[in-house]
BAVEX-329612 format. One record per residue (C-alpha): chain; x, y, z; residue number from 1. Coordinates in Angstrom, 2 decimals. Layout:
unit  east  north  up  pos
A  X  Y  Z  NUM
...
//
This chain:
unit  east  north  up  pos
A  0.00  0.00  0.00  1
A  1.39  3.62  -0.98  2
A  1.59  6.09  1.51  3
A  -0.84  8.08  0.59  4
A  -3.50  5.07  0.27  5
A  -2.63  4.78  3.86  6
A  -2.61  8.42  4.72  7
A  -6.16  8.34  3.32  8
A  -7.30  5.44  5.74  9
A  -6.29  7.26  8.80  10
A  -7.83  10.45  8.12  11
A  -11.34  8.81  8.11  12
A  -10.62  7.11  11.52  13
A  -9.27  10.41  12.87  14
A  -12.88  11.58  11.57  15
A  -14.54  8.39  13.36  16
A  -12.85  9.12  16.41  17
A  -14.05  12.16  17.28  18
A  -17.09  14.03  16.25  19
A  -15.34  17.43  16.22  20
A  -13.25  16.47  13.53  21
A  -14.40  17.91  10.34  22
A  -12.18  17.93  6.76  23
A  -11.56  21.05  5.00  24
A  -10.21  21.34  1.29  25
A  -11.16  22.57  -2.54  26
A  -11.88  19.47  -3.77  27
A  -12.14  16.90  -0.55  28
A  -15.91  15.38  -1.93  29
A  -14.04  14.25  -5.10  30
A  -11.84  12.52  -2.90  31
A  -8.95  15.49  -3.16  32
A  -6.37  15.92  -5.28  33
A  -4.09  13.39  -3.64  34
A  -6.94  11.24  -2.39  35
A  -6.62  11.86  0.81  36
A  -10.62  12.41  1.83  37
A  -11.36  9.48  -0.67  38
A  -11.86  6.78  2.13  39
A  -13.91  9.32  3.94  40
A  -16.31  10.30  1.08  41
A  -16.89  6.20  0.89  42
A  -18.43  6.09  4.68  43
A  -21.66  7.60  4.51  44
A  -21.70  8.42  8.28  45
A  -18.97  10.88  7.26  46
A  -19.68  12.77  4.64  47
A  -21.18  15.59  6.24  48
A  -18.04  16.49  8.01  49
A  -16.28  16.55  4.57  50
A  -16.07  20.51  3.62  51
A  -15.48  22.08  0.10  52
A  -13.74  25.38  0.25  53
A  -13.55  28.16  -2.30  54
A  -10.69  28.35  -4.52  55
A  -9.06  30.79  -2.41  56
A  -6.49  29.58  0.14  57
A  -7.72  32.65  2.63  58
A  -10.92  31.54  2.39  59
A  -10.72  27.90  3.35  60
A  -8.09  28.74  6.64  61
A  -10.48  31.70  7.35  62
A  -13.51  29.04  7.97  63
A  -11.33  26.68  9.57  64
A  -10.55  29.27  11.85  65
A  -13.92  29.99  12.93  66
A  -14.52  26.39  13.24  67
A  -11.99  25.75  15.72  68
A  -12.93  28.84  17.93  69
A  -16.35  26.98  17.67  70
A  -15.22  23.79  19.32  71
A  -14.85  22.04  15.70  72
A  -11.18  20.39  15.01  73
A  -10.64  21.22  11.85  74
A  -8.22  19.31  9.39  75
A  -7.34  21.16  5.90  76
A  -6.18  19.22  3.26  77
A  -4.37  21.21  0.74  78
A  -2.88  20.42  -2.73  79
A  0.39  22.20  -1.95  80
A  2.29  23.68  0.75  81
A  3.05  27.16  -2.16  82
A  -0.94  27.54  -0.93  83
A  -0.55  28.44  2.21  84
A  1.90  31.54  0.62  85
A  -1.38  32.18  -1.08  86
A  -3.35  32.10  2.24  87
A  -0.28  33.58  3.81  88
A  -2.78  36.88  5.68  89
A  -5.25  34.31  7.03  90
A  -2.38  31.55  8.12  91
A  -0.58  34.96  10.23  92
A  -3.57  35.77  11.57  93
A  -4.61  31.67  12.30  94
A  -1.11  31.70  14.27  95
A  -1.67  34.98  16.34  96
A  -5.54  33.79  18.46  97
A  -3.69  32.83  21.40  98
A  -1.45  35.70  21.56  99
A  -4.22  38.14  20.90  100
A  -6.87  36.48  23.13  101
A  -3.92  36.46  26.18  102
A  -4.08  32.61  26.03  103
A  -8.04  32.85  26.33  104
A  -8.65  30.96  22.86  105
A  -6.91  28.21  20.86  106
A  -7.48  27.31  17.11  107
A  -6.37  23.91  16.82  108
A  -6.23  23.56  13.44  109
A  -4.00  21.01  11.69  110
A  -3.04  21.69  7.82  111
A  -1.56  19.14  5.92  112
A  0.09  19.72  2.87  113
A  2.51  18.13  0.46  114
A  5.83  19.98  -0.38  115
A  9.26  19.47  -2.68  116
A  9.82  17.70  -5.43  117
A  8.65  13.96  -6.13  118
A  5.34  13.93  -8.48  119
A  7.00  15.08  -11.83  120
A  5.05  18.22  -12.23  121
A  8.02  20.64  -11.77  122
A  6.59  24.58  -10.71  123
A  5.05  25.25  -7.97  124
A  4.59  21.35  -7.09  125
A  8.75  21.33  -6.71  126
A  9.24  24.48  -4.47  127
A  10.11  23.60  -0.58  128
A  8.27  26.67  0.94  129
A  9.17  25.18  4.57  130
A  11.03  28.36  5.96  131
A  8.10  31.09  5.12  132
A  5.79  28.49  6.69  133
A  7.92  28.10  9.91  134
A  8.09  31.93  9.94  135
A  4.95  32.15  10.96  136
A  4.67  33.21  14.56  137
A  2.51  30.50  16.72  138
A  2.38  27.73  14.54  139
A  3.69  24.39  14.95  140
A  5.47  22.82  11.74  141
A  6.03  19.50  11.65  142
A  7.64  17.14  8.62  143
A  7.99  13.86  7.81  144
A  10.99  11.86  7.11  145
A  10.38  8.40  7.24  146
A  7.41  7.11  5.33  147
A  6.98  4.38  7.49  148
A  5.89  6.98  10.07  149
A  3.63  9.54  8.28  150
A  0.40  8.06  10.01  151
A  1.49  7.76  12.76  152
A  3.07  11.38  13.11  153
A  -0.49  12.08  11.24  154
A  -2.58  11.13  14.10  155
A  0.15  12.61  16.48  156
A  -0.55  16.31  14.87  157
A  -4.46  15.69  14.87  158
A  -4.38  15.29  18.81  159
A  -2.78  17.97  19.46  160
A  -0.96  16.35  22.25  161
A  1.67  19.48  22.58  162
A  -1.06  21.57  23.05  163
A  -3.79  23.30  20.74  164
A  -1.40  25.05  18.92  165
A  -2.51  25.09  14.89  166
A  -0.48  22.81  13.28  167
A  1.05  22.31  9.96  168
A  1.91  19.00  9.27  169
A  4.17  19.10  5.62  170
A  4.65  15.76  3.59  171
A  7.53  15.45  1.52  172
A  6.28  14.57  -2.00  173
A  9.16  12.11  -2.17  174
A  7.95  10.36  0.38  175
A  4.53  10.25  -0.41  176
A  4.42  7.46  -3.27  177
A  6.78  5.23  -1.70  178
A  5.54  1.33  -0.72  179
A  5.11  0.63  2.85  180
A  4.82  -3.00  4.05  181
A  2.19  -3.48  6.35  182
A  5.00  -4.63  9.36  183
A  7.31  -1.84  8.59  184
A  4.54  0.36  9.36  185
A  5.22  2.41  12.99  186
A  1.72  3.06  14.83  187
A  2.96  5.74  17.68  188
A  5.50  7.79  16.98  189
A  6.49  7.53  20.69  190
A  8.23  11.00  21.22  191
A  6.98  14.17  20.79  192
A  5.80  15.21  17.80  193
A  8.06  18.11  16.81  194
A  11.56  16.43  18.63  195
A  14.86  15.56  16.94  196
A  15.75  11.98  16.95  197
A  19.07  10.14  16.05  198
A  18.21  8.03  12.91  199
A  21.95  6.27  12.06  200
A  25.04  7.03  15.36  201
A  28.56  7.57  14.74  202
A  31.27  9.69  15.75  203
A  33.09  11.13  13.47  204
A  30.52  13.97  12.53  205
A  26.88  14.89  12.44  206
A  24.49  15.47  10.10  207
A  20.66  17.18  10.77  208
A  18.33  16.66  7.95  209
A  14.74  16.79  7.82  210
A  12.12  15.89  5.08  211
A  12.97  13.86  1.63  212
A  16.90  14.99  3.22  213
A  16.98  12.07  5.70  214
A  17.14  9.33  3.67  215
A  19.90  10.80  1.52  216
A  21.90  11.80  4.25  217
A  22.09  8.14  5.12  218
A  23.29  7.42  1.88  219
A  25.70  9.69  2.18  220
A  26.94  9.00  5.75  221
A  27.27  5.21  4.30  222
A  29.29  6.35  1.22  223
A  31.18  8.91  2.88  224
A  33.41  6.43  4.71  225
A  33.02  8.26  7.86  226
A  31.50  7.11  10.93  227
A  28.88  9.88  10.42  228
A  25.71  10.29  12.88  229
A  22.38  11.66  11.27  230
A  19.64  13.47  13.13  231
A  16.18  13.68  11.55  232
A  14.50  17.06  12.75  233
A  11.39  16.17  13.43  234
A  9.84  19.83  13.41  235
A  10.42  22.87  11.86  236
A  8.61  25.38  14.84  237
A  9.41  24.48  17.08  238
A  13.08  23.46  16.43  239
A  14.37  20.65  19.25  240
A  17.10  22.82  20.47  241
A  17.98  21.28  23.12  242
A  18.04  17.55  21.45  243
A  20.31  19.21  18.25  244
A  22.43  21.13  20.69  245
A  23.58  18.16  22.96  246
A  24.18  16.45  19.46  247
A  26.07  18.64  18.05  248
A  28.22  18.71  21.27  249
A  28.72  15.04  21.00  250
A  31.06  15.53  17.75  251
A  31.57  18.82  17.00  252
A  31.20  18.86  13.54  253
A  28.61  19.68  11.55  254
A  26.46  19.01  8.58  255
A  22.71  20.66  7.74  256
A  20.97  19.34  4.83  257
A  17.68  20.09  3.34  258
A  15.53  20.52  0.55  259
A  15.02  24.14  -0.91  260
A  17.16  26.84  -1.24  261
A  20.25  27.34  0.70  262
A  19.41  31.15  1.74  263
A  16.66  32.42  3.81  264
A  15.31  29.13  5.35  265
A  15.47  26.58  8.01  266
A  19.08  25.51  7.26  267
A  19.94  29.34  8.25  268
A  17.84  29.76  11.49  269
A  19.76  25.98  12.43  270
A  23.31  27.10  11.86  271
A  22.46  30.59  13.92  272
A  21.20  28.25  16.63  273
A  24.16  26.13  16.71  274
A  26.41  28.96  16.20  275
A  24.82  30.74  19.56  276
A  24.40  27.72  21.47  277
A  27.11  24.97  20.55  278
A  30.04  27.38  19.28  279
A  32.46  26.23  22.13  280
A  32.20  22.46  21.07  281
A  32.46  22.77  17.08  282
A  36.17  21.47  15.60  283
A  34.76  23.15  12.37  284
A  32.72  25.33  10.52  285
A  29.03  24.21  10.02  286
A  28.66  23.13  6.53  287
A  24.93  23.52  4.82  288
A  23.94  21.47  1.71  289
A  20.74  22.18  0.08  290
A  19.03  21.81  -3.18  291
A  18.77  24.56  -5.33  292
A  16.47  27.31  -5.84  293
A  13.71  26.99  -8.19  294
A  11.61  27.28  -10.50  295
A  12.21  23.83  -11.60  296
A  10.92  22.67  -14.60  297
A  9.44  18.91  -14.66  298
A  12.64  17.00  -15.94  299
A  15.02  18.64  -13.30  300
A  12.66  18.90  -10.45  301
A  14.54  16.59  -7.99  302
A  17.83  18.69  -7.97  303
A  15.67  20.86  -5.29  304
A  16.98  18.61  -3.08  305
A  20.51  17.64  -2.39  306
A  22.48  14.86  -3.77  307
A  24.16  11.92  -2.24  308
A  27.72  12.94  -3.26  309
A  27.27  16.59  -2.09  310
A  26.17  15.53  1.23  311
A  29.25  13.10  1.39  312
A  31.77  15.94  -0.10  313
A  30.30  17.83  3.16  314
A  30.93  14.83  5.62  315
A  34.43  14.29  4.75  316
A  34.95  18.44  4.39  317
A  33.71  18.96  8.28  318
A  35.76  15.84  9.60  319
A  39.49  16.54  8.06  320
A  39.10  20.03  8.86  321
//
């Protein structure tokens, strides 16, 4: 089963579960664009709770919005994380309720979009808008980077277990279409749903990826020849600063990789983090590999994220330092 057949499973048991749950998204009674309200529309007891939105990204965050400050847990399902740049007045103004209402109100709404390259479509279905989204003040941004967890950090985001907090939950597109065996598939995340966590130890150096980035990172800790650690970051807002620092600490040399652009986005904010908190343990200068900036067009799409060999070239650069 693909992940998104199984994505689509769990969102109509999150809908069972509890009767505030209600689905949001342009074209969710069609099944939506990625078929992720399709197992939903086929249970008649649900289908009432199944929203179409305008057109407009504003509009559809706006409603959830109200929703949610009516007792409703709203889940939007959008086509594309570049929608929420769209919606970007409504999503700032989604993010500021609790700071405006002096903690009185919470809108816990949870947006899940895909994002990066991985369907062949190359525009906006290639960017990585992940840093604008993070941006955002009082939003939670989480990503996944291991397919065998997305429902699982799925159902993490929809109970709000951090607290009510909206949430955006962003699924790599390379991740989306991959095969899952039933037994590889992980049920509870078991840890927060925003921490760090140590995917492949070693000594020698470390590596924090997040997203599509994880699994090449791994590659490239394998074919670097060094006895390279990587660290998945499990959130974007909040970062796990305290996980990445002690990490960091633990070899002192440093690799970030990451979809997207290297300027102006998560990689950035990570480095100034490190650089502020970590500076006394590093044996070298924090090295960032990205992919590059867009547009892409369809045939060249995946070179928005980074490669194998330039995430290896970056292992080997930090540890002979």
């Amino acid at each position: 089963m693909s992940t998104l057949e199984r994505l689509s499973t769990i969102v109509a048991e999150l809908l069972r579960d509890d009767v505030r749950r209600v689905l949001l998204g342009e074209d969710v009674r069609q099944g939506g664009m990625l078929g992720l309200s399709r197992a939903s529309m086929r249970d008649p007891s649900l289908g009432l709770r199944v929203l179409a939105t305008p057109l407009t990204p504003a509009a559809g965050l706006a409603h959830a919005t109200g929703l949610a400050l009516a007792g409703r847990r709203p889940i939007v399902l959008l086509q594309s994380a570049t929608a929420l740049l769209e919606g970007y007045a409504a999503l700032r103004e989604l993010g500021r309720i609790a700071a405006t209402s002096a903690g009185e109100r919470s809108a816990p709404v949870l947006i899940v979009a895909p994002t990066g390259p991985g369907f062949g479509l190359g525009g906006d279905s290639a960017d990585s808008p992940d840093g604008a989204i993070a941006g955002v003040p009082g939003l939670r941004v989480a990503i996944l980077g291991d397919a065998r967890e997305a429902g699982a950090m799925l159902r993490a985001a929809a109970n709000f277990e951090a607290g009510e907090d909206p949430t955006v939950l962003l699924l790599p597109r390379a991740l989306l279409l991959r095969e899952v065996e039933d037994g590889d598939v992980v049920d509870n995340l078991g840890r927060p749903l925003c921490a760090a966590r140590c995917v492949r130890d070693g000594a020698a150096a470390t590596v924090f990826a997040w997203g599509a980035a994880v699994d090449v990172a791994c590659a490239a800790a394998e074919q670097s020849g060094h006895d390279a650690a990587v660290y998945e970051l499990g959130g974007l807002a909040p970062l796990d600063v305290e996980a990445v620092v002690a990490a960091a600490a633990r070899t002192g040399k440093l690799v970030i990789a990451h979809g997207g652009g290297l300027s102006f986005g998560p990689g950035a904010e990570l480095a100034a983090r490190l650089a502020d908190r970590a500076i006394l343990h590093l044996d070298a200068p924090i090295v960032r590999v990205s992919g590059r900036d867009g547009p892409f067009a369809r045939q060249d799409e995946m070179s928005g994220l980074p490669g194998v060999a330039a995430i290896a070239d970056a292992i080997h650069q930090v540890v002979t330092y």
